[in-house]
C-alpha positions as CSV (number, residue, x, y, z in Angstrom):
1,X,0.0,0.0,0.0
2,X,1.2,3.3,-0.6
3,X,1.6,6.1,1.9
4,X,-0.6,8.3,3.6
5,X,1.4,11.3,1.8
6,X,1.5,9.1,-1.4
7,X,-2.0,8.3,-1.3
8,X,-3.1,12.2,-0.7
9,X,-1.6,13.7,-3.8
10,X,-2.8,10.9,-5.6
11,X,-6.5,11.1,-4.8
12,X,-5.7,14.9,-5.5
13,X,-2.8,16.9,-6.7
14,X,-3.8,20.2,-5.2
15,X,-2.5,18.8,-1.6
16,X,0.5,18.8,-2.9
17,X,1.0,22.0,-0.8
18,X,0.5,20.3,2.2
19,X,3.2,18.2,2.5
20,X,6.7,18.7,4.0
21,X,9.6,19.6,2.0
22,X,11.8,16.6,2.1
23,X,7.9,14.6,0.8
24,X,7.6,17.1,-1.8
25,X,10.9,16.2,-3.4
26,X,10.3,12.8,-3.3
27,X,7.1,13.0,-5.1
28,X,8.5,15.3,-7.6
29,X,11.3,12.8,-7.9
30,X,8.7,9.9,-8.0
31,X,6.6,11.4,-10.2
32,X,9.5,12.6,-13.1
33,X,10.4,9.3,-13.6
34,X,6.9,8.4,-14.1
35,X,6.7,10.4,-16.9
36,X,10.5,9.1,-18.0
37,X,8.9,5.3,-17.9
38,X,5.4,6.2,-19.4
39,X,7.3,7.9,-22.4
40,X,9.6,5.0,-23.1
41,X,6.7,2.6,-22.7
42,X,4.6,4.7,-25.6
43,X,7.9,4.8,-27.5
44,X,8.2,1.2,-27.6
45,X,4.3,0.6,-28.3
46,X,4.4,3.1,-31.1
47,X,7.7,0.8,-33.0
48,X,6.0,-1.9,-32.9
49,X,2.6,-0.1,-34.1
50,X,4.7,0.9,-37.0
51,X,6.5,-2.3,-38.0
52,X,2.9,-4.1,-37.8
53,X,0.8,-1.6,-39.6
54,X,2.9,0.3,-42.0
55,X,4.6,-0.4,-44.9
56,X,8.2,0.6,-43.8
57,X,11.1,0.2,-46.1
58,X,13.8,0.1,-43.6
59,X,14.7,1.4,-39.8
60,X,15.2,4.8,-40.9
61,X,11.3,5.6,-39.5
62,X,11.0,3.6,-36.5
63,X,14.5,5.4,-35.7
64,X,13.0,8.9,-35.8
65,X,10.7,8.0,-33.1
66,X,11.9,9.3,-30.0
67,X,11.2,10.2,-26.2
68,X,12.6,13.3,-24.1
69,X,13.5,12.5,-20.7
70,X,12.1,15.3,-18.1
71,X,15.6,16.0,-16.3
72,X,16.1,15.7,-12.4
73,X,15.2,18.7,-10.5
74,X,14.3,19.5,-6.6
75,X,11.4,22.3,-6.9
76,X,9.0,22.3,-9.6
77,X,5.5,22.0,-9.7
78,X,3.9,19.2,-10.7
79,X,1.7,20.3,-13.3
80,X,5.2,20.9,-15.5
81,X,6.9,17.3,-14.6
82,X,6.4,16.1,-18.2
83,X,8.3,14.2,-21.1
84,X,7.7,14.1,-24.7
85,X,7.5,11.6,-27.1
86,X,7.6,12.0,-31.3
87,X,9.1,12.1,-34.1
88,X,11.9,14.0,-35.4
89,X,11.8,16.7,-38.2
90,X,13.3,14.7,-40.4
91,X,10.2,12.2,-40.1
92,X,7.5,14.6,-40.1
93,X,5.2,12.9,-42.9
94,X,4.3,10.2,-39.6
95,X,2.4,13.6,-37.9
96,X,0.4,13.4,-40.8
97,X,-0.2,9.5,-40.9
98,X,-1.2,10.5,-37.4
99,X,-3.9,12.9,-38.1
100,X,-4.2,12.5,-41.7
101,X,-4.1,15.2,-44.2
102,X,-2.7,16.7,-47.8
103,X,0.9,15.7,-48.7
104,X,1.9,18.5,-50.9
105,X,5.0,18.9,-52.8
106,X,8.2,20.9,-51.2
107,X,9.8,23.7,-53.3
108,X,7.8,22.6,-56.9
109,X,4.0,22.6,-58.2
110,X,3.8,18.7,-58.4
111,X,4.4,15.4,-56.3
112,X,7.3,13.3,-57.5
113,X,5.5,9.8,-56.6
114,X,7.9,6.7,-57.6
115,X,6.6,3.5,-58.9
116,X,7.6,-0.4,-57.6
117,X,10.0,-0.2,-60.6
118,X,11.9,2.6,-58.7
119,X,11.8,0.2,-55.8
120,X,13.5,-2.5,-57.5
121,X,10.3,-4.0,-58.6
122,X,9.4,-4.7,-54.7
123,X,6.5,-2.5,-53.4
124,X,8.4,-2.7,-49.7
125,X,11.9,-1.8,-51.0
126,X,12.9,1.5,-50.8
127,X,13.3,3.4,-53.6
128,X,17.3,2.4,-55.8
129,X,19.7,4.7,-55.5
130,X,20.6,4.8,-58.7
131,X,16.6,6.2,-59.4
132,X,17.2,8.8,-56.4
133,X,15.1,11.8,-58.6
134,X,17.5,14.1,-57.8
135,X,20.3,11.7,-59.6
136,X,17.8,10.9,-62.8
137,X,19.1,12.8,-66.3
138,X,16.7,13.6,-68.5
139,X,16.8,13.9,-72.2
140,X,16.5,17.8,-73.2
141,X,14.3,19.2,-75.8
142,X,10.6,20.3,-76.0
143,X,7.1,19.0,-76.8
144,X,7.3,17.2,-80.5
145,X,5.0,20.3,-81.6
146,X,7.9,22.8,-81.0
147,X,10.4,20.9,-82.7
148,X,7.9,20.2,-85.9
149,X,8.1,16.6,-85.8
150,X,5.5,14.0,-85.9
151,X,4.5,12.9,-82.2
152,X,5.7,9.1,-83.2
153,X,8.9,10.8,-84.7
154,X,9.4,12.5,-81.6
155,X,8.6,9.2,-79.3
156,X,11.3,7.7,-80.9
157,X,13.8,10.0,-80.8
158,X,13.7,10.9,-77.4
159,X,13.5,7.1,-76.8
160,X,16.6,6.9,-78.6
161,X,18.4,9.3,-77.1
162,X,17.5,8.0,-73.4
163,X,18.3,4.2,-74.2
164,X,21.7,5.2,-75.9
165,X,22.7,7.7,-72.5
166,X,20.9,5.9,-69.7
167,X,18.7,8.8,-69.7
168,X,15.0,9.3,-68.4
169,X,12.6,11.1,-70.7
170,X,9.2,13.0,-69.3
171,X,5.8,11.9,-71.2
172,X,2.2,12.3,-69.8
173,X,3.8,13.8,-66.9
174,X,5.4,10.6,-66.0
175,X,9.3,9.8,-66.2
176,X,10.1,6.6,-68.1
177,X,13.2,4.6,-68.3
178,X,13.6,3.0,-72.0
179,X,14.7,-0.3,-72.4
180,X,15.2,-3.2,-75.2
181,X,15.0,-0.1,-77.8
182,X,15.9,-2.5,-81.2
183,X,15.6,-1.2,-84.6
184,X,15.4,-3.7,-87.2
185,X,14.8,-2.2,-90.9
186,X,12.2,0.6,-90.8
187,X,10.4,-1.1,-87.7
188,X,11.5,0.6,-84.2
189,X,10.2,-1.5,-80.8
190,X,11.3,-0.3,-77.1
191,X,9.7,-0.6,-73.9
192,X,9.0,2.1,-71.5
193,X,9.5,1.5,-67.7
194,X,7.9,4.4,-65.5
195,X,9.5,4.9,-62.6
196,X,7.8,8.3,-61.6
197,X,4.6,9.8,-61.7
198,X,3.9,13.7,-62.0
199,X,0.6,14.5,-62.3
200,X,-0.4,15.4,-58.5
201,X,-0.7,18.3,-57.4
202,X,-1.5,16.5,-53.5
203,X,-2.5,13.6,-52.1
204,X,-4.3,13.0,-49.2
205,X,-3.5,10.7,-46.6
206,X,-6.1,9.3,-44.1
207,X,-5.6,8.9,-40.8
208,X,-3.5,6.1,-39.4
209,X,-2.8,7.0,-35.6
210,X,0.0,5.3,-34.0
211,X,1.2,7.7,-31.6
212,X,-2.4,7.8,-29.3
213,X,-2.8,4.1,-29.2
214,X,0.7,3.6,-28.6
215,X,0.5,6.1,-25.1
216,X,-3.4,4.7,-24.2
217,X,-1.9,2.1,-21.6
218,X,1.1,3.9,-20.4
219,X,-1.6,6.4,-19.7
220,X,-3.8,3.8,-17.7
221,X,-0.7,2.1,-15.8
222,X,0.0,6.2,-14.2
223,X,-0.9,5.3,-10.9
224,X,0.5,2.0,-10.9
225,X,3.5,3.2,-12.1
226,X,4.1,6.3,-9.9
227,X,3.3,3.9,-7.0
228,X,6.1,1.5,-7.8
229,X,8.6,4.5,-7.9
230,X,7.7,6.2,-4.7
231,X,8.0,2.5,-3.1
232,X,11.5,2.5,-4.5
233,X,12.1,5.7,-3.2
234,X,10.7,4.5,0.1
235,X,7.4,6.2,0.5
C-alpha cells in the first residue's frame, strides 16, 4: 500500500501543498520518472505499431521516433513534470499519418510519386539509389509540336536518345526509363519502364494513428507506475 502522503496527492494533486519539504521532493522525484517510464513505454508501443501496420522500407522511420527524458530537479511543480515523445523533423510525414491530411510537394508545383520499378520492382523496397530523382538525367528538348516533328517521330527519338545515355525522358507527366530499344529495318520497338509519376498536385493521406494508441496504456498504468517509484524511493 502506498503512503498516507502518497495516497493524498494521488487522490488529488492540489494537496500537494501540504506536504513537508523533504515529501515534496520525493514526489517530484517519483513522479518525473513516471513520466520518464510512461514515455519510453509509448515509444516502444508506437515501433511496434509501425513495424505491424505500415509499410516501412527500412529502420530509418522507427528510428525517428523518439522520447525526451524530463531532467532531475528538486522544486517544480507538478503540473510541469512532463516528457515528450515524437518524431523527429526529419520524419514529419508520420504527424500526418497520425492525423491524416494533404501531402503537398516541397519547393515545386507537383508530387514526384515513384513506382515499384523505382523500388527494384518490390513495393516494400525503398526506392534504388541509382533512381534517387535528384540523380535521374533527362533527355532535353521540347514537346514534339515545338520541334515540328510527328509525335511518333518524336517518341522515338527521345526514346533513342534516353536508351543510348541511360537517360529518363518526361511523357504524360510521367518519367520513363527506356529499355530493349531494337531497330530492325524501318520497324523501331522499345519498352518504356515508368519509374515516376507527376501528375499530382496532393494527395491525401487518411488517418493512421500510432502515436495515441501507442501512449493509451502507459496512460492507464499512471498510478500503478508512480506507486512503484515512490515504493522505491521508500514512500
Amino acid at each position: 500500500m502506498p503512503s498516507t502522503a502518497v495516497r493524498l496527492v494521488i487522490d488529488d494533486p492540489e494537496n500537494f501543498h501540504l506536504l513537508t519539504t523533504d515529501m515534496k521532493e520525493q514526489i517530484i522525484a517519483g513522479a518525473i520518472a513516471t513520466v520518464n517510464i510512461q514515455a519510453a513505454l509509448t515509444r516502444k508501443n508506437a515501433v511496434k505499431i509501425v513495424q505491424d501496420d505500415f509499410v516501412i522500407r527500412n529502420n530509418f522511420t522507427t528510428s525517428q521516433i523518439q522520447f525526451t527524458q524530463m531532467p532531475k530537479t528538486r522544486f517544480i511543480s507538478l503540473a510541469n513534470v512532463t516528457s515528450r515523445v515524437g518524431v523527429t523533423e526529419k520524419a514529419d510525414y508520420m504527424a500526418r499519418q497520425e492525423s491524416g491530411g494533404p501531402r503537398r510537394p516541397v519547393g515545386g508545383k507537383r508530387l514526384a510519386i515513384p513506382t515499384d520499378m523505382a523500388r527494384g520492382g518490390n513495393r516494400g523496397s525503398p526506392v534504388l539509389k541509382n533512381h534517387y530523382l535528384i540523380k535521374l538525367k533527362k533527355v532535353d528538348g521540347g514537346g514534339y509540336a515545338t520541334e515540328g516533328h510527328s509525335f511518333r517521330a518524336w517518341l522515338v527519338r527521345k526514346a533513342a536518345v534516353a536508351a543510348k545515355h541511360g537517360l529518363v525522358m518526361r511523357h504524360n507527366d510521367k518519367l520513363f526509363k527506356v529499355t530493349n530499344f531494337q531497330k530492325v529495318g524501318g520497324r523501331v520497338t522499345f519498352k518504356m519502364n515508368q519509374l515516376y509519376g507527376l501528375d499530382k498536385e496532393e494527395t491525401i493521406t487518411p488517418a493512421r494513428p500510432w502515436l495515441w494508441p501507442a501512449s493509451e496504456k502507459p496512460a492507464q498504468d499512471v498510478e500503478n507506475i508512480f506507486i512503484s517509484q515512490m515504493k522505491k524511493l521508500g514512500m
